[in-house]
C-alpha positions as CSV (number, residue, x, y, z in Angstrom):
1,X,-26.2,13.5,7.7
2,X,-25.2,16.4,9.1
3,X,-24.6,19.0,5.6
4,X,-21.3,20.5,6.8
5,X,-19.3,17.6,7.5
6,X,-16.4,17.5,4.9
7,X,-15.5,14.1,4.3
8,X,-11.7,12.9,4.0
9,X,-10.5,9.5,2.7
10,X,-6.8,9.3,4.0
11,X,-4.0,7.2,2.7
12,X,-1.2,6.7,4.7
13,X,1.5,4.3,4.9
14,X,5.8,4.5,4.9
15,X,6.6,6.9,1.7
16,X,3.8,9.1,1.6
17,X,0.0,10.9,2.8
18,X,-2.3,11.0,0.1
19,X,-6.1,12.5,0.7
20,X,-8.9,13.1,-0.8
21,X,-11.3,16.0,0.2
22,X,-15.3,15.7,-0.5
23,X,-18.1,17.6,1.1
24,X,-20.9,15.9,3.1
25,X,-22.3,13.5,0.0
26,X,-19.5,12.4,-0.9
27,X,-18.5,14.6,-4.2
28,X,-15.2,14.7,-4.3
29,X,-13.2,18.4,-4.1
30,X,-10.0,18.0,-4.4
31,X,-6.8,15.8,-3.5
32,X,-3.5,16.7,-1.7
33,X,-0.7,14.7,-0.6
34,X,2.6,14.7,2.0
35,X,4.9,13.0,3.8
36,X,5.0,9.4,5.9
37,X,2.3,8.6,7.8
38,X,2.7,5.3,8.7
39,X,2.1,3.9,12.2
40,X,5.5,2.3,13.0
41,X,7.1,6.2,12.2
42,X,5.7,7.7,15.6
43,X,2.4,9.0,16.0
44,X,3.2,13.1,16.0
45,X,4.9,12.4,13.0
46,X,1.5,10.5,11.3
47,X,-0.5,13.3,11.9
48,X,2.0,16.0,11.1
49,X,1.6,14.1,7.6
50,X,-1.9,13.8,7.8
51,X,-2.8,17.7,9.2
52,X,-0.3,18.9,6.0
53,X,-2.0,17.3,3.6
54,X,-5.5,18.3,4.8
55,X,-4.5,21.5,5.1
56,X,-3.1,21.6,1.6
57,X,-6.7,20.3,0.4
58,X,-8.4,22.5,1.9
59,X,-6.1,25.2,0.6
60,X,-6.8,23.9,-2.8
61,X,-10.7,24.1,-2.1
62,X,-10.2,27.8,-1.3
63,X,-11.9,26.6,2.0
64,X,-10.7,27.3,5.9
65,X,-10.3,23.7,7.6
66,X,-12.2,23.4,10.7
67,X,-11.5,20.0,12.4
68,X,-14.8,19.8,14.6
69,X,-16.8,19.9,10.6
70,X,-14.1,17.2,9.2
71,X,-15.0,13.2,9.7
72,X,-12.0,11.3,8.4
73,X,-11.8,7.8,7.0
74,X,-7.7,6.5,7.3
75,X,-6.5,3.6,5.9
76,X,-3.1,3.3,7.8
77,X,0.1,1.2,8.0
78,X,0.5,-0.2,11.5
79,X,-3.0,-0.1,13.2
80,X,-3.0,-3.5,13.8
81,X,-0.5,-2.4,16.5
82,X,-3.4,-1.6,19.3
83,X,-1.5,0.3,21.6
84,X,-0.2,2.5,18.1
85,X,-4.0,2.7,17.1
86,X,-5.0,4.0,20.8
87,X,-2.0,6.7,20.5
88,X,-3.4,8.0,17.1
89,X,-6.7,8.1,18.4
90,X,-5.8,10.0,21.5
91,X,-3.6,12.6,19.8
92,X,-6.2,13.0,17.1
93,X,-7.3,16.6,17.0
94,X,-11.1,17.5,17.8
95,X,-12.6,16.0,14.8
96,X,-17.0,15.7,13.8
97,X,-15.7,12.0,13.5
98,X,-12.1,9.6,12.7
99,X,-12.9,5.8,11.5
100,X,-9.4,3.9,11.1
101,X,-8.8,1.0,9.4
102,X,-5.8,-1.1,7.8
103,X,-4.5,0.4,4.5
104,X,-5.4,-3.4,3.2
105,X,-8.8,-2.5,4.4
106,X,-9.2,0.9,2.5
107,X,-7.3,-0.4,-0.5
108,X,-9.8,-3.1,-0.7
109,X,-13.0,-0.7,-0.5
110,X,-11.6,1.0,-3.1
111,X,-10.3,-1.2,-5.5
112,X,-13.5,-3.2,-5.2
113,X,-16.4,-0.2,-4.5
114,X,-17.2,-1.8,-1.2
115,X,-18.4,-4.8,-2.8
116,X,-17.0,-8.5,-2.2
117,X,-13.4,-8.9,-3.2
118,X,-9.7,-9.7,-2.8
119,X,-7.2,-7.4,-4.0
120,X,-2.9,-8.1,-3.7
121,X,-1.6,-4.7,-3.0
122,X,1.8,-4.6,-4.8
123,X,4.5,-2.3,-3.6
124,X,7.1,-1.2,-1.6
125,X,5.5,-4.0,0.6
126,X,3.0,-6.5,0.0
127,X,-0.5,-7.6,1.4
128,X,-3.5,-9.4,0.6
129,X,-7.6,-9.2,1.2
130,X,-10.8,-10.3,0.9
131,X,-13.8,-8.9,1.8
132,X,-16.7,-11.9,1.5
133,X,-20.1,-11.6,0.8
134,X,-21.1,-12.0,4.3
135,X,-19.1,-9.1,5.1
136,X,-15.8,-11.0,6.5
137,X,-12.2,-9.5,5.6
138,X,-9.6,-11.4,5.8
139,X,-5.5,-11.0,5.2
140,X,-2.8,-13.1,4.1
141,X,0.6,-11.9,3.6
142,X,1.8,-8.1,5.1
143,X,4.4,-9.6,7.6
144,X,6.6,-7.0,6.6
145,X,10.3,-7.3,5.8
146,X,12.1,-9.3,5.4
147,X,10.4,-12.5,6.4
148,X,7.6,-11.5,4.8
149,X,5.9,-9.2,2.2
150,X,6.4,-11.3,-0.6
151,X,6.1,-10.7,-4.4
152,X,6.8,-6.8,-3.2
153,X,9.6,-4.8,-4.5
154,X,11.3,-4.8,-1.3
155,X,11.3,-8.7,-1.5
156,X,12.5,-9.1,-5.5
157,X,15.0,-6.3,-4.4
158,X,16.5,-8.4,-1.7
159,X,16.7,-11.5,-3.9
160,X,18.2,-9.1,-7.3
161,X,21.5,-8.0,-4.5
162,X,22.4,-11.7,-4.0
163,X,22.2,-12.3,-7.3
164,X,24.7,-9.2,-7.7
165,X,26.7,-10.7,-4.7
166,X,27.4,-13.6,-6.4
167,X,28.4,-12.0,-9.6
168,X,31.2,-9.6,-7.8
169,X,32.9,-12.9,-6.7
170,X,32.4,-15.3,-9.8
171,X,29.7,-17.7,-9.0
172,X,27.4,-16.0,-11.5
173,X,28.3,-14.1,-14.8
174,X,28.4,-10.3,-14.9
175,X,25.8,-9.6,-17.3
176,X,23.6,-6.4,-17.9
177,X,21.4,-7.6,-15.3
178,X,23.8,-7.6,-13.1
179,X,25.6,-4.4,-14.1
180,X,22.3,-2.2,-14.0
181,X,22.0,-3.6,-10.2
182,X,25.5,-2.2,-9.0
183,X,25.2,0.9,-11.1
184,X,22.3,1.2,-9.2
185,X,23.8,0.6,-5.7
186,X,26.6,2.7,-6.8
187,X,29.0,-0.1,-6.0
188,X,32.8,-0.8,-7.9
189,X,33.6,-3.6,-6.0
190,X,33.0,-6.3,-2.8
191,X,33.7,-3.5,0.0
192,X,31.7,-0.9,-1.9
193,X,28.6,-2.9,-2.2
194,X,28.8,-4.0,1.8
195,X,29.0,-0.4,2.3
196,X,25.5,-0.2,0.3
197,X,24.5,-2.6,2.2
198,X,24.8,-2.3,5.8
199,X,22.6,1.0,5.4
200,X,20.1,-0.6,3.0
201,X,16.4,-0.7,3.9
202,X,13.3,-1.9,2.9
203,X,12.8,1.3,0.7
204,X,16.0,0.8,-0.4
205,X,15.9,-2.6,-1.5
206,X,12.5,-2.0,-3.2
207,X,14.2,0.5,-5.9
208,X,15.8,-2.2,-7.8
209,X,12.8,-4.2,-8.8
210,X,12.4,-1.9,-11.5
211,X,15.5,-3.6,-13.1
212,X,14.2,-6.9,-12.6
213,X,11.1,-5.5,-14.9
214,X,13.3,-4.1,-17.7
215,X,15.3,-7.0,-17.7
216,X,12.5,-9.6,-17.9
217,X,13.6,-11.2,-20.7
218,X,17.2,-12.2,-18.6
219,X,16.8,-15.8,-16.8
220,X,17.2,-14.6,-13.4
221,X,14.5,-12.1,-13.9
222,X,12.6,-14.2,-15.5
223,X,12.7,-16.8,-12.9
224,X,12.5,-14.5,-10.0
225,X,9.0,-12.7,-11.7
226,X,7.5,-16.3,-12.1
227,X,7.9,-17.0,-8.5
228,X,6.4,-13.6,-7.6
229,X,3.4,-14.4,-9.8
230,X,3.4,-17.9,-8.1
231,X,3.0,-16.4,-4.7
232,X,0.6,-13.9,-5.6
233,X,-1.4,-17.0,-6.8
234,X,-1.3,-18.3,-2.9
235,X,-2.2,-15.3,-1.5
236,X,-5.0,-15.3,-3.8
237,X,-5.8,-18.9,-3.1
238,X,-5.6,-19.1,1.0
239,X,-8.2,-16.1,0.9
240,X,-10.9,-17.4,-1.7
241,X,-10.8,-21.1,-1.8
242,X,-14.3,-20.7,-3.7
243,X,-12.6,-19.3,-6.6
244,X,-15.7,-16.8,-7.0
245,X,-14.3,-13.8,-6.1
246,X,-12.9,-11.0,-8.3
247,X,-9.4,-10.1,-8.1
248,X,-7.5,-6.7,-8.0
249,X,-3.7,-6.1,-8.5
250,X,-2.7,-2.6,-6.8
251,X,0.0,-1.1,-6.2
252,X,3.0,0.3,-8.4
253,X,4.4,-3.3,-9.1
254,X,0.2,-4.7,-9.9
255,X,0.2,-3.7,-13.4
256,X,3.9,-5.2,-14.3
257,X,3.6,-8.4,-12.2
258,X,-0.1,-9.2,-13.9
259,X,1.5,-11.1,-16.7
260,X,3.5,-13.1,-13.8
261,X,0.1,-14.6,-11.9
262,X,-0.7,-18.2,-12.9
263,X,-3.4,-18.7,-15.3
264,X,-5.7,-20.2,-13.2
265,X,-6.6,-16.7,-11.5
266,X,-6.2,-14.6,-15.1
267,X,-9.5,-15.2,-15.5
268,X,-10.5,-13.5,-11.9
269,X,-8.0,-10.2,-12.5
270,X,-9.7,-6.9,-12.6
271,X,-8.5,-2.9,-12.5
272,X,-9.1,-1.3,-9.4
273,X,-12.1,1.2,-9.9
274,X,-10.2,3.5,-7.1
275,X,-7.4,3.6,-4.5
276,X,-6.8,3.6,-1.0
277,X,-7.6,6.9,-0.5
278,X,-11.0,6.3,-2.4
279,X,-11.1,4.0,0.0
280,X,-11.2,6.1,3.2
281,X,-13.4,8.1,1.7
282,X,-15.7,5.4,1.7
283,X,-14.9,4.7,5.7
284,X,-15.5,8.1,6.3
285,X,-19.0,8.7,4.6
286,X,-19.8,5.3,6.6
287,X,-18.6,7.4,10.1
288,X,-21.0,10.3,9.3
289,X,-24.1,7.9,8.3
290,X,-23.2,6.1,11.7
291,X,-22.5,9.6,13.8
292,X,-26.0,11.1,12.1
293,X,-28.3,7.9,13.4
294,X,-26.6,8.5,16.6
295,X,-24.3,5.3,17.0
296,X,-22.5,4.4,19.9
């Protein structure tokens, strides 16, 4: 392996950039983060996110960045778009070497340390993997929203507003479940809250499953958590029917939704040992082993 390489895992999805910064063995630097950098946001905009985060890295390192000694490892939303993946690939600036894989993909390396797993990546979104012993990965789930993505915030979010619907016009009582949700939107009445919602996004929605986790203990809550945990436990099935493989919750909703998953997969549950970003660090160590054997 060529010595001076600097190796950068990079996580990159709708919210935010995060990478991590290691030299050529993989000891890590230091970590930066940014903007967007998902796919489905334009490709100049990705690696406006991705160059400002490098750059603050290697700002942190006390370090000049040279592209031509960086390989990158990305784990990004939207590369299973292929004419999106081509774009990033041709705008990509002259890099030592760029490997470029699904965030699923990353988050799996990392929450797993490249070894056999499935991990359900809880967050704004959802999405589920396995990686299997004989080296297959697999996905369930990631459709996006709203047909898709369940047990994400985005989804529990969508279901929490009709629940708030129905309690501005009577069909359900107006309870502190439902109060925290239109404090939240900001909405007095009927006209307010369709004013809420006709700009409403995924993001958007995903901000109120937070009240659906301090108000567990309300039925609504309590029913709408169960089913998350119920389709997490599909997810979980439809990608190891074997029940052998260990299981990792990520995400910012993994922790609180653990209690939710059924009991036949408690059992399986373990803490990611790293991130995404961990995760295309991983890729990109695997780039420069390839680029220094000399690999098509």
């Amino acid at each position: 392996m060529n010595h001076d390489f600097f190796l950068i895992g990079v996580d990159g999805g709708g919210t935010g950039t995060r990478v991590v910064l290691a030299d050529a063995q993989g000891r890590e630097l230091v970590q930066a983060a940014s903007g967007p950098s998902g796919l489905g946001l334009g490709i100049p905009r990705a690696w406006q996110s991705i160059q400002a985060a490098c750059g603050e890295a290697f700002q942190r390192a006390g370090v000049a960045l040279d592209w031509s000694r960086c390989v990158l490892g990305c784990g990004l939303a939207g590369v299973n778009n292929r004419d999106w993946l081509a774009e990033f690939h041709q705008q990509a600036p002259r890099l030592a070497g760029l490997a470029v894989e699904t965030d699923a993909y990353t988050t799996l390396l990392g929450a797993h340390d490249g070894a056999p797993g499935v991990i359900v990546a809880l967050g704004t979104g959802s999405v589920a993997a396995s990686l299997a012993s004989d080296g297959e990965f697999r996905m369930a789930s990631g459709y996006g929203f709203p047909s898709g993505d369940e047990a994400s915030g985005a989804w529990l979010g969508l279901r929490l507003i009709v629940h708030a619907q129905q309690a501005l016009d009577g069909r359900v009582a107006v309870d502190d479940l439902t109060q925290a949700l239109l404090a939240h939107t900001g909405a007095r009445d009927r006209d307010s809250l369709v004013v809420w919602l006709c700009t409403a996004n995924q993001t958007a929605y995903a901000r109120l499953a937070p009240i659906a986790i301090e108000h567990r203990a309300h039925p609504f809550a309590a029913r709408l958590l169960g089913e998350a945990g119920v389709e997490v436990g599909k997810m979980i099935a439809a990608l190891d029917a074997t029940g052998a493989l260990p299981v990792a919750l990520c995400g910012g909703l993994g922790t609180p939704l653990r209690e939710y998953v059924p009991q036949a997969y408690q059992a399986r549950l373990r803490e990611p040992r790293a991130d995404s970003a961990h995760g295309g660090l991983q890729l990109a160590r695997r780039e420069a082993q390839r680029l220094a054997r000399g690999d098509l």
